[in-house]
C-alpha positions, -999 to 999 in steps of 0.1 A, spaced: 96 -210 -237 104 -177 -217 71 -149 -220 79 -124 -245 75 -89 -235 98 -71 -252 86 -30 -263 73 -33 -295 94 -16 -322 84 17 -327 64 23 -298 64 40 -263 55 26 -229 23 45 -206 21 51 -172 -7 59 -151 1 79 -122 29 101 -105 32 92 -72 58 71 -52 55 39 -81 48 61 -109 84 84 -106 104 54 -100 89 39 -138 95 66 -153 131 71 -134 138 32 -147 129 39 -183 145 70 -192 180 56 -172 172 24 -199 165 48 -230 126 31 -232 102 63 -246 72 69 -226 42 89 -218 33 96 -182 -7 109 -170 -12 123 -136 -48 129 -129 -42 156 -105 -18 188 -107 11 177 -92 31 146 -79 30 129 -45 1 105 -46 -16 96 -15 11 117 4 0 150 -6 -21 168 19 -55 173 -7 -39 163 -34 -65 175 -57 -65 142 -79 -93 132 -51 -70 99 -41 -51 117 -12 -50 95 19 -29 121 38 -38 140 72 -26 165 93 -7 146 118 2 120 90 38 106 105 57 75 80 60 41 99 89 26 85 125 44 90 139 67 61 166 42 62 146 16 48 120 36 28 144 62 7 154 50 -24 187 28 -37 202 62 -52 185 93 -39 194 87 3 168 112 21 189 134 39 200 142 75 173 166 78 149 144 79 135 128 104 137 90 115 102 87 111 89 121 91 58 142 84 39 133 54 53 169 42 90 159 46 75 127 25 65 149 -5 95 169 -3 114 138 -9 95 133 -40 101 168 -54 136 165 -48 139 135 -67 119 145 -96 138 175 -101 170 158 -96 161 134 -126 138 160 -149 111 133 -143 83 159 -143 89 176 -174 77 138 -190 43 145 -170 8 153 -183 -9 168 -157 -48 172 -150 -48 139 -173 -73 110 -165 -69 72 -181 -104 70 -187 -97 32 -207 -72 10 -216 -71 -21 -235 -50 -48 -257 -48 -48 -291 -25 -67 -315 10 -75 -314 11 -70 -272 2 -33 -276 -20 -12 -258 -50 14 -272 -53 41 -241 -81 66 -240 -77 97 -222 -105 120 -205 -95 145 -238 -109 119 -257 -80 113 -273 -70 73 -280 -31 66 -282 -12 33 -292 14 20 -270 35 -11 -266 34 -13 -227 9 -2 -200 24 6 -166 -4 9 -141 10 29 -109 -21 46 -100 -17 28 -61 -46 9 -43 -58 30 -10 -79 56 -27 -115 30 -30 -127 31 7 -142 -4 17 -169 6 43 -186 -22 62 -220 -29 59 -235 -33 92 -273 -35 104 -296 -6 108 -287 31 102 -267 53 116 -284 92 124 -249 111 128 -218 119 103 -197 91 91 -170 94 67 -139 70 59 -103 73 70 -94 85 34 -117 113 42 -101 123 72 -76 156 74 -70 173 102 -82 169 142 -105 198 135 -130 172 123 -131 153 156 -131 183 180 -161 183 208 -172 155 194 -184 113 203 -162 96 178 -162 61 170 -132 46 149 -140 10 132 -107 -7 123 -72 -9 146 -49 -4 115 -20 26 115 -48 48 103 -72 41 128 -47 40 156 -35 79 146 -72 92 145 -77 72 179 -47 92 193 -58 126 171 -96 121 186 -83 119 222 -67 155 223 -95 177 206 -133 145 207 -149 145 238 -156 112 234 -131 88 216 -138 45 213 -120 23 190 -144 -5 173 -124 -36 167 -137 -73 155 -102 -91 157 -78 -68 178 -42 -63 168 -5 -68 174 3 -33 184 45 -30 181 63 2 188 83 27 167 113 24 183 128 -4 201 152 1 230 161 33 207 161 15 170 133 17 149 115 -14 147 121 -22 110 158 -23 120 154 -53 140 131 -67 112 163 -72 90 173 -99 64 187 -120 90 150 -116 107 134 -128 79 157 -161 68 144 -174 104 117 -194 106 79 -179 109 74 -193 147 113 -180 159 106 -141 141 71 -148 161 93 -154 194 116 -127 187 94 -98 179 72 -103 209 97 -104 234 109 -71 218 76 -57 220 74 -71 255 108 -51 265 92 -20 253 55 -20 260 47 -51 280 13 -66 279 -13 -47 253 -39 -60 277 -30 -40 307 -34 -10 286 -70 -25 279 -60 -34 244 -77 -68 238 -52 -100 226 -59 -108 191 -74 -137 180 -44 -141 159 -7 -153 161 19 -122 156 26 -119 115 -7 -135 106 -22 -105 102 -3 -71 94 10 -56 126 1 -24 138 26 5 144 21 33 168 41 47 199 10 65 212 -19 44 211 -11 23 244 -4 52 265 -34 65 254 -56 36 260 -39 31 294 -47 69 302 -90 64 297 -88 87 267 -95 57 243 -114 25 248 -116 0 232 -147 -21 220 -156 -49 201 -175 -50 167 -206 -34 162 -236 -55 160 -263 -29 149 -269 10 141 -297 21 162 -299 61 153 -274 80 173 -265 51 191 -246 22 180 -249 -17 198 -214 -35 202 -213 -71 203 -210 -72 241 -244 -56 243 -230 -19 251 -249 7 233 -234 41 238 -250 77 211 -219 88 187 -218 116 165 -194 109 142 -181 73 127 -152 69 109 -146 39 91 -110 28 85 -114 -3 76 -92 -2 42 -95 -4 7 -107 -20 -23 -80 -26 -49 -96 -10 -84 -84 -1 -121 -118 14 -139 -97 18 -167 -92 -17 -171 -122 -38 -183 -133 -66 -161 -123 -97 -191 -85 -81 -194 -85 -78 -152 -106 -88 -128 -104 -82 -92 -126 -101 -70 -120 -106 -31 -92 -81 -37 -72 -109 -55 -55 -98 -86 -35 -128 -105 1 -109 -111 31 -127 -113 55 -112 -90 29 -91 -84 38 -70 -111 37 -93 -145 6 -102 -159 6 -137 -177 -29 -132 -195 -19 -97 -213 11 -92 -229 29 -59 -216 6 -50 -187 24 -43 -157 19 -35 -120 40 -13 -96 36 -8 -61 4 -31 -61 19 -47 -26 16 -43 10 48 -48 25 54 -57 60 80 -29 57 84 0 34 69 2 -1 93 28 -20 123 9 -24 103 -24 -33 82 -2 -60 117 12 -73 134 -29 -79 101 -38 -95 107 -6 -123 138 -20 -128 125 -51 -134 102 -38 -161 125 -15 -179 145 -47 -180 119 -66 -197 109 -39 -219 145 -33 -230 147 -73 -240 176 -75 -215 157 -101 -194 127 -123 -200 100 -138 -181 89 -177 -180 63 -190 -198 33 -186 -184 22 -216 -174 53 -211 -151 38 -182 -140 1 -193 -135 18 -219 -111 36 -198 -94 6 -175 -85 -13 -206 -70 17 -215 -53 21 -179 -34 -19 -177 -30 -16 -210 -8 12 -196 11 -9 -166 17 -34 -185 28 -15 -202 57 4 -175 66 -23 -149 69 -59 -146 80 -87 -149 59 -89 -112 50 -91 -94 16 -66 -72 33 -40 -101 28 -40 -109 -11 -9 -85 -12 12 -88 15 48 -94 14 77 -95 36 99 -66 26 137 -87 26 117 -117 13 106 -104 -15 134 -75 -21 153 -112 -30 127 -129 -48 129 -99 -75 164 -99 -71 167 -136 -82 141 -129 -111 165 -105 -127 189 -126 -125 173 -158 -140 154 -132 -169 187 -122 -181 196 -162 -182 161 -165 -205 168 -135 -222 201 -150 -233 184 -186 -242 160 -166 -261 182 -147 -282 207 -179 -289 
């Protein structure tokens, strides 16, 4: 018997947040006719991609460039336009956004300066909400958007540490790092760009990392990389993609370890690759090492696992994030380990209603992933499609938490990682077998 999660009769759907995931709900449910209420805890929209985005969950800097192409991050009906560039400034990101609101009156629908302070299940699939007015509302659907790099996860490592640390969420501008002895933890894209930031303005600049990465390029032979990372790419099997990216990155950087970027301990795509033109050359140039974990805090100095010890003044931890919903309680969801049980990574089969977007990490862009999934919702809220039963669901969970575990390292990092085209089909096919369910349903 399919999972009903039709909008209750007479109610309205809620969604927390106006960023990236949150714009594309509400986009999805006024094209489908579904009321709703929308709660931005900061001023305006943009998410992590505003510069101090005063809703204290910005993750943007200065010198904040996208990763993936706009050809593959703009959205199915809003292309971003010739102005902008291949790979753009967080600005040109937000600018995007604005456009888009204002091309669909999405932020006339938004309460701004409003917090979710709780939300829970009541009867009949519907949702009380509490806001930081102290107001309590009744809806039939809650649509958490509210994104998942904004809780720094900072290592715990012996000892203390005498200077200034802060995390990479913390970070804004190069002014931070100038005539300074920085120390980055992590080799992510964040950790990479302050690396490459802290080698212009630090007089001191070291990279801290435990596993080493993959690092691929932008561009390859003068296509962004996520255009060789296509469908075909991903219908290949794991170890030929493996073959084929490496010899690409080969073509265009060569070995990392004649930079003096260590190999990883790991096969290409069992961890997320990194992304970054600029880190090599400057690694190959002396401005950045590159050193193994740290083994202890001594003061102003810190001990690396290969029994260097070199004084600091600054450590910046970007070593990721802890997914977190305060506003959930931990008996209607639980994250531990980072794991969060989603079907689809956006349906949950416990509760009735509660739905996720943009709670993935693609290997690839985000937006137009985010966007499918609030069509997939609307759809179910509409009663136009349906979702399985969920014991269906439950399986299918295990099922894709084994795959993650032998496809990826044993990280928290990896609970929600996807293959953009992969999973761009998966939803796809959902919609496609929901409206079959739907129609069994309603016969």
């Amino acid at each position: 018997m399919a999972h009903s999660s039709t909008l209750p009769q007479g109610t309205a759907a809620c969604i927390i947040g106006a960023g990236c995931s949150g714009l594309v709900a509400a986009k999805a449910l006024q094209e489908c006719g579904i009321p709703y209420d929308h709660f931005e805890m900061g001023s305006d929209i943009g998410g992590l991609w505003r510069l101090n985005n005063d809703n204290g969950r910005a993750a943007a800097y200065e010198t904040l460039h996208i990763n993936t192409s706009k050809k593959q991050m703009e959205l199915a009906d809003f292309p971003m336009g010739e102005e902008m560039p291949v790979f753009g400034h967080h600005s040109d990101v937000v600018s995007y956004f604005e456009a888009y609101a204002d091309a669909f009156d999405l932020k006339e629908s938004i309460t701004f300066n409003t917090r979710v302070e709780a939300a829970w299940p009541t009867e009949r699939g519907r949702w009380a909400v509490t806001l930081d007015t102290g107001e309590t509302r009744t809806y039939g659907a809650l649509i958490v958007a509210s994104g998942h790099h904004w809780s720094p996860n900072v290592p715990d490592f012996p000892g203390a540490f005498g200077g200034e640390t802060m995390h990479s969420r913390d970070y804004q501008s190069p002014k931070q790092l100038c005539d300074k002895r920085v120390l980055i933890v992590g080799i992510g894209n964040s950790a990479c760009d302050i690396a490459v930031d802290a080698s212009r303005v630090a007089d001191r600049a070291v990279l801290s990392t435990r596993r080493s990465a993959w690092i691929l390029p932008k561009y390859i032979l003068g296509y962004p990389l996520d255009q060789w990372n296509g469908p075909t790419m991903e219908r290949l099997p794991l170890w030929v993609r493996r073959i084929v990216l490496r010899a690409l990155k080969w073509m265009t950087f060569g070995d990392q370890e004649r930079y003096g970027v260590p190999k990883p301990d790991h096969r290409l795509l069992e961890e997320h690759p990194t992304v970054s033109q600029e880190l090599l050359p400057a690694v190959g140039d002396g401005r950045v090492d590159v050193w193994p974990s740290i083994e202890r805090l001594e003061g102003a100095h810190v001990q690396f696992e290969d029994d260097r010890s070199e004084p600091f003044d600054l450590i910046v931890y970007a070593t990721g994030y802890n997914i977190r919903f305060p506003f959930l309680p931990d008996d209607v969801m639980a994250v531990r380990g980072n794991q969060v049980d989603l079907y689809r990574h956006v349906a949950d089969p416990e509760q009735p209603n509660l739905y996720f977007v943009g709670l993935i990490q693609p290997l690839g862009a985000l937006m137009p992933l985010a966007e499918l999934q609030a069509k997939w919702i609307a759809g179910l809220l509409e009663g136009r499609l349906a979702l399985p039963d969920s014991s269906t669901m439950r399986q299918t969970i295990r099922d894709a938490r084994q795959a993650m575990r032998e496809r990826y390292t044993d990280s928290p990092r990896h609970t929600i990682q996807v293959d953009f085209w992969r999973y761009k089909q998966t939803l796809e096919q959902e919609m496609r077998e929901g409206r079959q369910r739907a129609k069994q349903s309603g016969s």
